[in-house]
C-alpha positions as CSV (number, residue, x, y, z in Angstrom):
1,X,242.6,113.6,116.4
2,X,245.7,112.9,114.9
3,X,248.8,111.4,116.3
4,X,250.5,114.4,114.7
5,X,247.7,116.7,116.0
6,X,248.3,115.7,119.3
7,X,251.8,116.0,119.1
8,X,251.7,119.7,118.7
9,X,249.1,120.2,121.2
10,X,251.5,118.4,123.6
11,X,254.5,120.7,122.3
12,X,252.6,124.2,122.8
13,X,251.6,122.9,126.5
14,X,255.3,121.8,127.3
15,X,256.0,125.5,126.5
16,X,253.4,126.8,128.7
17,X,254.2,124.6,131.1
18,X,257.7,124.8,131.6
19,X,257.9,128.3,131.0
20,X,259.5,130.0,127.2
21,X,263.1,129.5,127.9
22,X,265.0,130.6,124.8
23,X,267.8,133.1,125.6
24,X,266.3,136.6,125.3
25,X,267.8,139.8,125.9
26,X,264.8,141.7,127.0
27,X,264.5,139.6,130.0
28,X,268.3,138.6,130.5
29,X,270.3,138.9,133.7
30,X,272.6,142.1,133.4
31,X,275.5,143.1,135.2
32,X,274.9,145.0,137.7
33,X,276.7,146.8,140.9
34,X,276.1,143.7,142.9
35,X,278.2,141.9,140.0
36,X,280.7,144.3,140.6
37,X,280.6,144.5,144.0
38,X,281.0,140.8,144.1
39,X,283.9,140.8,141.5
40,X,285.5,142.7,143.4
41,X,285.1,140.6,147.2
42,X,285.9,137.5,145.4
43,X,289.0,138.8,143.5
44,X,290.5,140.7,145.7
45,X,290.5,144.0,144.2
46,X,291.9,147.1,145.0
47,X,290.4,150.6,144.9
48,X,291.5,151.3,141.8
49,X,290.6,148.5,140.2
50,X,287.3,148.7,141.5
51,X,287.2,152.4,140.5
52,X,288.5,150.9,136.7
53,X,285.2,148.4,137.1
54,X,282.5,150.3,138.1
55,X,283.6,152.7,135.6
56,X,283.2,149.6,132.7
57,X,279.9,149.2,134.0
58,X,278.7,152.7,134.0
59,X,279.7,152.7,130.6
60,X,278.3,149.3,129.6
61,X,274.6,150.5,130.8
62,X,274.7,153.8,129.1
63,X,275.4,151.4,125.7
64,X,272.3,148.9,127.2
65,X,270.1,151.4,128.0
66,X,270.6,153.2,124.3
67,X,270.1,149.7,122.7
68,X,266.9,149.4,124.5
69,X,265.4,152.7,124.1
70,X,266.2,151.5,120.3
71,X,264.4,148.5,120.5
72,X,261.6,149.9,122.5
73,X,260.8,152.2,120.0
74,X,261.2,149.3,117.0
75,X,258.7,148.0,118.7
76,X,256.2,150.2,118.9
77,X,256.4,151.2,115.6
78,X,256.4,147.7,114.5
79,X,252.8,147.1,116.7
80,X,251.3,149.9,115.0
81,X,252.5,148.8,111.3
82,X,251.3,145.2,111.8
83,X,247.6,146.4,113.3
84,X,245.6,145.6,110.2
85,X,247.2,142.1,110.0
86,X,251.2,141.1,110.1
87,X,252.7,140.2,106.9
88,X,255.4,137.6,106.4
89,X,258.0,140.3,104.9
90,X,257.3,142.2,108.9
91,X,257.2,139.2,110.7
92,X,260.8,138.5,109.1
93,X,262.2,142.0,109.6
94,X,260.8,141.8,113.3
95,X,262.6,138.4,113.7
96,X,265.7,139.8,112.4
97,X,265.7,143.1,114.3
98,X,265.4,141.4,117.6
99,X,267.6,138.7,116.5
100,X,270.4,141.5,115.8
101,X,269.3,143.8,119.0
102,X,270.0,140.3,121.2
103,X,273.4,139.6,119.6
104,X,274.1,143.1,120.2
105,X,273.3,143.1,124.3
106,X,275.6,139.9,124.5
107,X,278.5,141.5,122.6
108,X,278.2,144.7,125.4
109,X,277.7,142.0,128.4
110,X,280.1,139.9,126.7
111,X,282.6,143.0,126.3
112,X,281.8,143.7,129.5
113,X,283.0,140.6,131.3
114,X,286.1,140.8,129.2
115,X,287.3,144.0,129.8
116,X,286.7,143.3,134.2
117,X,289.0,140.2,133.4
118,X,291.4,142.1,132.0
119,X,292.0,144.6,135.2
120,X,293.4,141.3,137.1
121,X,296.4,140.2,138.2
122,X,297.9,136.9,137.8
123,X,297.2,135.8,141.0
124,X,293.9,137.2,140.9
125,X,292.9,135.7,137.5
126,X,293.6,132.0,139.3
127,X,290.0,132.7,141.3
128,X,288.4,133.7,138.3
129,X,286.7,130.8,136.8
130,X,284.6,130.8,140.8
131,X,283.3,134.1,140.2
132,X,282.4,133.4,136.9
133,X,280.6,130.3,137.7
134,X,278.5,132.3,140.0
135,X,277.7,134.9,137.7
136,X,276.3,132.0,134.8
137,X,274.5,130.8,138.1
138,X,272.2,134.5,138.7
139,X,271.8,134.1,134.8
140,X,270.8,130.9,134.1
141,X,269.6,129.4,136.9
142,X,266.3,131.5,137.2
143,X,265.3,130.2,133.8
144,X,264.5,126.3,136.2
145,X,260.8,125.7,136.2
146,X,260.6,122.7,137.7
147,X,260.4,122.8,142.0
148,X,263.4,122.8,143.6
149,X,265.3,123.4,139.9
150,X,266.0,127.4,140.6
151,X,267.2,127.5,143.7
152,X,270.6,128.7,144.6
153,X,272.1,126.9,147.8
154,X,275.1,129.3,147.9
155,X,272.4,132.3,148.3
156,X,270.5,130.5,151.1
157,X,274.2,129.7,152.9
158,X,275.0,133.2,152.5
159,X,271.6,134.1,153.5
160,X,271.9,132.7,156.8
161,X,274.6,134.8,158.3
162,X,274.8,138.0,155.6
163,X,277.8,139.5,155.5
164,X,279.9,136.8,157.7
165,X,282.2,134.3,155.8
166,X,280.7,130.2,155.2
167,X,282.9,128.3,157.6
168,X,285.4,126.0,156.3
169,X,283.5,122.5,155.9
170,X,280.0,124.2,154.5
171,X,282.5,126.1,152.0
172,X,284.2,123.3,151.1
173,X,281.1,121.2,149.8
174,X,279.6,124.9,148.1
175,X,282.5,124.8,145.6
176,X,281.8,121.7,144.8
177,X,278.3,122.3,144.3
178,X,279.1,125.4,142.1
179,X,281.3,122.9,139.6
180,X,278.7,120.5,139.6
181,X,275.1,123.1,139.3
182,X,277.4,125.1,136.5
183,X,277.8,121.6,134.5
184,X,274.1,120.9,134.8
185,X,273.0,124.6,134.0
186,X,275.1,124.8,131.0
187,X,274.5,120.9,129.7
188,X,270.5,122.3,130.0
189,X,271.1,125.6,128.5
190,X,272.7,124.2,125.1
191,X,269.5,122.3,125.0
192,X,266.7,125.0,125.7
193,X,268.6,127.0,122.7
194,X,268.6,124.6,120.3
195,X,265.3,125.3,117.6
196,X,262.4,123.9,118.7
197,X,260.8,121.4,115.7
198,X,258.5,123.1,113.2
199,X,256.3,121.7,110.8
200,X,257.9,123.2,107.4
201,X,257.0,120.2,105.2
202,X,260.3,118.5,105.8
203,X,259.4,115.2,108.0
204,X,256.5,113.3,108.0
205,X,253.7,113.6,110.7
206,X,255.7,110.7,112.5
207,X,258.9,112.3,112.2
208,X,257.5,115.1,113.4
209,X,255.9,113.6,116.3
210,X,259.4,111.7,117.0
211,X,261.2,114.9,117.2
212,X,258.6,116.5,119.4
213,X,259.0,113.4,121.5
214,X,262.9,113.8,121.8
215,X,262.7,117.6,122.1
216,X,260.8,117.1,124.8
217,X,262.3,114.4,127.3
218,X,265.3,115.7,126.7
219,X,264.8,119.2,127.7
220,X,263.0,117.7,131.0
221,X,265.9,115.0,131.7
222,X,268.5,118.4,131.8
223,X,265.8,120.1,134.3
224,X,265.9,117.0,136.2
225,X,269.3,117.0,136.3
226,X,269.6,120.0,138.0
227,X,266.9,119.8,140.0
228,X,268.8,116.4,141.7
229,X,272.0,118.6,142.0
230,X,270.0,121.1,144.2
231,X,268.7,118.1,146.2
232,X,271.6,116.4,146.6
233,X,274.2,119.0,147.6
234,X,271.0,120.5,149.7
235,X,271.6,117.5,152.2
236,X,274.9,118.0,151.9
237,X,275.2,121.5,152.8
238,X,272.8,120.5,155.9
239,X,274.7,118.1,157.0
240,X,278.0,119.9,157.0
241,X,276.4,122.8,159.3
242,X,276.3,123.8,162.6
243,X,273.9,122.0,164.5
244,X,272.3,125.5,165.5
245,X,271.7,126.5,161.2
246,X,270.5,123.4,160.3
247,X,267.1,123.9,161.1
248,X,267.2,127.5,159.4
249,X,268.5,125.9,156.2
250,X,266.1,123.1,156.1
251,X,263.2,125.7,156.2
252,X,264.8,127.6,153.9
253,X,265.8,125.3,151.4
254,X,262.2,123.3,151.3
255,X,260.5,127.3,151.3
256,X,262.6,128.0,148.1
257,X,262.2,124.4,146.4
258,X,258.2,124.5,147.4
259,X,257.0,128.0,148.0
260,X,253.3,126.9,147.4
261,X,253.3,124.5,150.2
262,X,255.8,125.8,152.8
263,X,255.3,129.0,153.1
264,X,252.5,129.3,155.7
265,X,252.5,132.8,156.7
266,X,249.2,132.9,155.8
267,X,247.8,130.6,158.9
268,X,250.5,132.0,160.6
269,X,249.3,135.8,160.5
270,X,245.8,134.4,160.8
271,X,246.3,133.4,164.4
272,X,247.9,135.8,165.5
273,X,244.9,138.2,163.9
274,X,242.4,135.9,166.1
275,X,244.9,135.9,169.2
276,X,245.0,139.8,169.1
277,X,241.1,140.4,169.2
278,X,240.7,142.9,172.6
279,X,237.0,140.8,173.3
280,X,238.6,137.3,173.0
281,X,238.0,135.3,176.3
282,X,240.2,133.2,178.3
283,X,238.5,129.9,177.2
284,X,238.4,131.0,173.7
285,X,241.7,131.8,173.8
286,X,242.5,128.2,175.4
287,X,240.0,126.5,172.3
288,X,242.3,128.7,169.8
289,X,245.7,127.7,171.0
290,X,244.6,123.8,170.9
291,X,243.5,124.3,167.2
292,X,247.1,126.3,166.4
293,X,248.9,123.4,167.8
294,X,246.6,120.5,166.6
295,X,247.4,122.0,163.1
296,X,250.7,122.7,163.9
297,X,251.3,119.1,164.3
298,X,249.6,117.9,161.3
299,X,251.5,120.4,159.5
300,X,254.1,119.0,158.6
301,X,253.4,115.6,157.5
302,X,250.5,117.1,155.1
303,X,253.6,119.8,153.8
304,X,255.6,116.3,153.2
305,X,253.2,114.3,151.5
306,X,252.3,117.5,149.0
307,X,255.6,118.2,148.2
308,X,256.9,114.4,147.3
309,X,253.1,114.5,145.5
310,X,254.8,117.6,143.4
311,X,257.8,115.6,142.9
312,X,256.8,112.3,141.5
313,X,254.6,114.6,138.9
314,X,257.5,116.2,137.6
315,X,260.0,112.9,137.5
316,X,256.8,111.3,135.7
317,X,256.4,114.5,133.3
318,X,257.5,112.6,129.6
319,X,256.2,113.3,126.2
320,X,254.2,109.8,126.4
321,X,252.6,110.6,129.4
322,X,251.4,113.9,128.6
323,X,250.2,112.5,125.3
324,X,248.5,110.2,127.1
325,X,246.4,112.7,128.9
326,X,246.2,115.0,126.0
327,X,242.6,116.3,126.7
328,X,241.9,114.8,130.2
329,X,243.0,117.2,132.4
330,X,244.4,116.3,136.0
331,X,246.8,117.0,138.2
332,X,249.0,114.3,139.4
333,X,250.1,116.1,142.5
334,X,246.2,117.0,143.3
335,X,245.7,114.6,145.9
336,X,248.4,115.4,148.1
337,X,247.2,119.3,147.5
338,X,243.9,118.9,148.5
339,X,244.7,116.7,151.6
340,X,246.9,120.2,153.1
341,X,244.3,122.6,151.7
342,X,241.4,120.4,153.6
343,X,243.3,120.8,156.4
344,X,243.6,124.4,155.9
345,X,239.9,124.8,155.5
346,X,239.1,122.5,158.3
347,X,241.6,124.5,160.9
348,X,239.4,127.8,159.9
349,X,236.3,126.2,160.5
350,X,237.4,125.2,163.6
351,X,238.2,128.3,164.7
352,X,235.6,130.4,163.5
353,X,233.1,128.1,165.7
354,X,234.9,129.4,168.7
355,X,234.7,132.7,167.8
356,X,231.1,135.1,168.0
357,X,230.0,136.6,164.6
358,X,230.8,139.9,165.5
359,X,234.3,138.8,166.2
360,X,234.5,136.7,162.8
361,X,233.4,139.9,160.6
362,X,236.6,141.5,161.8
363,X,238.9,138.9,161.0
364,X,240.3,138.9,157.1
365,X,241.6,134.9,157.4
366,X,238.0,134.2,157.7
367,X,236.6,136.1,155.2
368,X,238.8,135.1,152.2
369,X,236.1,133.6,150.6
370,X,233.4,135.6,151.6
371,X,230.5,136.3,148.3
372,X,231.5,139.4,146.5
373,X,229.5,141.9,146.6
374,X,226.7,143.1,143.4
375,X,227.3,145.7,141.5
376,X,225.0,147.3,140.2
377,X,224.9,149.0,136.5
């Protein structure tokens, strides 16, 4: 295989793997009445300005919804013209049409936004530029595909007290973090919109292979970048709050930047299933408590280990590398994955040697992987 061949093969699995991030309308963040309702906290508003923006914003969604219903039916007509194979002359005019729908959505979001700014006062314009911030946060944050790269620490703040103002020294250190995640969002964004290389002819298969190379690292340098602003103002944010949120936070925060490994409702729920059994006895009882806290206590250090596993994958993730294993497979995290689900599978056969096989049939943790059943035709 070619170096050039393996260059594009490299390219379409960056895509898959970090998700198709180009700015698209269909799937954009739109304002909503939580926008509004935050606009309206954060700036101070008064009835009837609020009145004067939630009447933009009815407005604004009739115009969206319209464009939409547009472009749905585009669509559809388009799929049915290009059945018996697309031609370039409707592959154009579908690139155009949805190039023209998307420019329209942003000049109604964009109108939008411009029109709420408008309804301030001086004074109230001066907090502006927060608000905003927060708004580019709920739409381009999401697009983070790397762990711990689409979290929001204000939302997990807020989250632990809804409704009840950040105290002073935690709100202190979430401005800050809002200046510095808005730098690192939009620094990332100018790069995931920029075209992606194509092969028309222009640069040799070395160019070519060049510019995948730079496209590449440098789309996952900006996603690192952000990713280490989460981490870092995540210790910060912990460290400037009450003793009695901390620990709240901290499973919040790793839940949000690893959902795959911390989120262990699933054994969670499963013991409780066992523990709830009317026949159980005393002693089995007593054998099924030991094994929830054995695994309780390995827990975490397996959760650890996985997690900085998942971590030095991603830091590693270059163009070179992943040419490197173009065609081999692997999973540089697996290790560390299969260590905690080992553990996982080791805890349920421990406990389903305590249990009869009456009691065992009745339990849905322990059948997960039971055969599935024939069907017969």
């Amino acid at each position: 295989m070619t170096l050039f061949a393996r260059c594009m093969i490299v390219l379409a699995a960056f895509v898959c793997l970090t998700g198709c991030d180009r700015r698209n309308e269909w799937d954009d963040v739109k304002v909503t009445a939580e926008h509004v309702e935050r606009f309206a906290r954060e700036l101070r508003l008064d009835p009837a300005q609020k009145g004067a923006a939630l009447d933009l914003l009815a407005a604004y969604q009739m115009q969206h919804a319209q464009a939409l219903e547009k472009m749905t039916a585009y669509r559809e007509a388009y799929d049915n013209a290009a059945k018996p194979g697309e031609t370039p002359e409707q592959r154009t005019h579908f690139l155009d049409t949805t190039a023209r729908f998307e420019r329209h959505c942003r000049g109604l979001r964009d109108g939008l936004i411009a029109d709420m700014r408008a309804l301030l006062t001086m004074e109230q314009g001066a907090r502006w530029p927060r608000f905003e911030r927060w708004y580019r946060r709920g739409d381009l944050l999401p697009k983070g595909t790397l762990h711990g790269e689409n979290v929001d620490i204000e939302r997990l703040v807020e989250a632990l007290s809804p409704g009840a103002p950040i105290e002073e020294a935690v709100a202190a250190v979430i401005d800050e973090y809002s200046i510095e995640i808005d730098a690192a969002i939009v620094a990332r964004q100018a790069l995931l919109d920029r075209p992606r290389p194509k092969a028309d002819g222009r640069l040799s298969p070395a160019e070519m292979a060049a510019e995948i190379e730079r496209a590449i690292d440098g789309e996952h340098q900006s996603r690192l970048r952000v990713r280490r602003v989460n981490f870092v103002f995540g210790e910060r944010v912990l460290g400037a709050l009450p003793e009695k949120a901390r620990e709240k936070f901290d499973r919040s925060f790793d839940a949000a930047c690893y959902p795959e490994v911390f989120n262990c409702e699933a054994a969670d729920q499963g013991f409780e299933e066992v523990l709830k059994l009317a026949d159980l006895t005393a002693e089995q009882r007593g054998v099924i408590e030991t094994i929830r806290a054995e695994y309780g206590a390995a827990l975490p250090e397996a959760n650890r280990r996985w997690a900085e596993g998942i971590r030095r994958a991603e830091d590693g993730l270059t163009a070179r590398a992943m040419l490197a294993k173009a065609g081999e497979g692997g999973d540089s995290a697996g290790d560390d994955r299969t260590a905690r689900q080992n553990l996982d599978e080791r805890t349920r056969k421990r406990v389903a040697a305590a249990l009869t096989p009456a009691q065992r049939q009745r339990l849905s943790w322990l059948s997960s992987t039971a055969a599935l059943p024939r069907v017969e035709f």
